[in-house]
N, C-alpha and C positions, 0 to 999 in steps of 0.2 A: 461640539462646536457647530453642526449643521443646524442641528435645532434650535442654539441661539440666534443663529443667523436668521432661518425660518421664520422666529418670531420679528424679528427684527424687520425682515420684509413685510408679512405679515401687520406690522406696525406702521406702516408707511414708507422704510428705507428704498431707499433707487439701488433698485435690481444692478446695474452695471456697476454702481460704485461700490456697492457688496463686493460683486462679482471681481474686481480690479483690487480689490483691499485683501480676499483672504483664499481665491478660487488657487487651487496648486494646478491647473491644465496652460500648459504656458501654450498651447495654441490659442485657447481662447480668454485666457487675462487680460493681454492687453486692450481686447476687444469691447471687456465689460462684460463676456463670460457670450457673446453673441456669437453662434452657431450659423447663421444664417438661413436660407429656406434649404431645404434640402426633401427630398420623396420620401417614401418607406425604400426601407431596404438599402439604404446608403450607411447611417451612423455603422459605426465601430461597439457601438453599447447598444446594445438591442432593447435593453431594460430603459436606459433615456430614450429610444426614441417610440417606445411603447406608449410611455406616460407623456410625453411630448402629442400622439398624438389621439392620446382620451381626453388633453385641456380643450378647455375653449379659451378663446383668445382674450386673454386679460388674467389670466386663470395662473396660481402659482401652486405649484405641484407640494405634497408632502417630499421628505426628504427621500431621497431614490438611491438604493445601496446597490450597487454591483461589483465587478471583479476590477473595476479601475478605481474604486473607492466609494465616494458619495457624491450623490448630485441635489442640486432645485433646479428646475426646471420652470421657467415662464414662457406661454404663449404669447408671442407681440402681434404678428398677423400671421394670416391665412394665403396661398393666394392657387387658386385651383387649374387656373392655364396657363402655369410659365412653363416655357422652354429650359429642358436641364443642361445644367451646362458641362462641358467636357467630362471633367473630374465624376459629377453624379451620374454622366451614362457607363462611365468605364464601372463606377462602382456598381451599377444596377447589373450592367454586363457578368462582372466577375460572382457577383451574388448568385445571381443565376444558375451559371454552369458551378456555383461551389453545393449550390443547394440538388442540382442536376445529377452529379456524381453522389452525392449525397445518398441520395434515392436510389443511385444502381446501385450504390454497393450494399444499402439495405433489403435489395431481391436480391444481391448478386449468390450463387451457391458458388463456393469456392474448395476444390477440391488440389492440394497438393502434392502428388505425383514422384516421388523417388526413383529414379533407375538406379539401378546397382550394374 
């Protein structure tokens, strides 16, 4: 079904009313499937915001598989000095220290210790 869609974009169809007619993410259905601006290192799918950001603007991505299912992906705009709001610093915050721990526990040597 993603690839009929794909073509269908591809063919002219408007992105949002795709996106409002067959998109299963009920966050962003009613929106027309619009994500808003958001940095690296916020999305929840790493794999959308990978390819989200190798388009150029105007640019409709092949279909994009990950663990939350399938995605299209279009660039509407760009915009390189806005201010992140709430929600994207707490995510870039939590990203951080998840990717931080990440990394210790990748040197951590961890040895388990029994008293009898």
């Amino acid at each position: 079904e993603a690839r009929n869609l794909l073509t269908q974009l591809q063919s002219g169809a408007d992105f949002a009313t795709i996106a409002r007619q067959y998109s299963l993410d009920p966050s962003t259905k009613e929106s027309g499937g619009d994500l808003g601006f958001f940095p690296r290192g916020t999305l929840v799918v790493p794999e959308v915001e990978d390819v989200a950001f190798s388009l150029s603007v105007g640019q409709i991505s092949d279909v994009v598989h990950s663990a939350m299912g399938f995605h299209i992906i279009q660039v509407m705009e760009r915009v390189q000095d806005m201010a992140l709001s709430e929600e994207s610093w707490q995510a870039l915050r939590e990203a951080t220290f998840r990717r931080w721990v990440s990394e210790l526990w990748s040197t951590a040597s961890v040895e388990i210790l029994i008293a009898l």
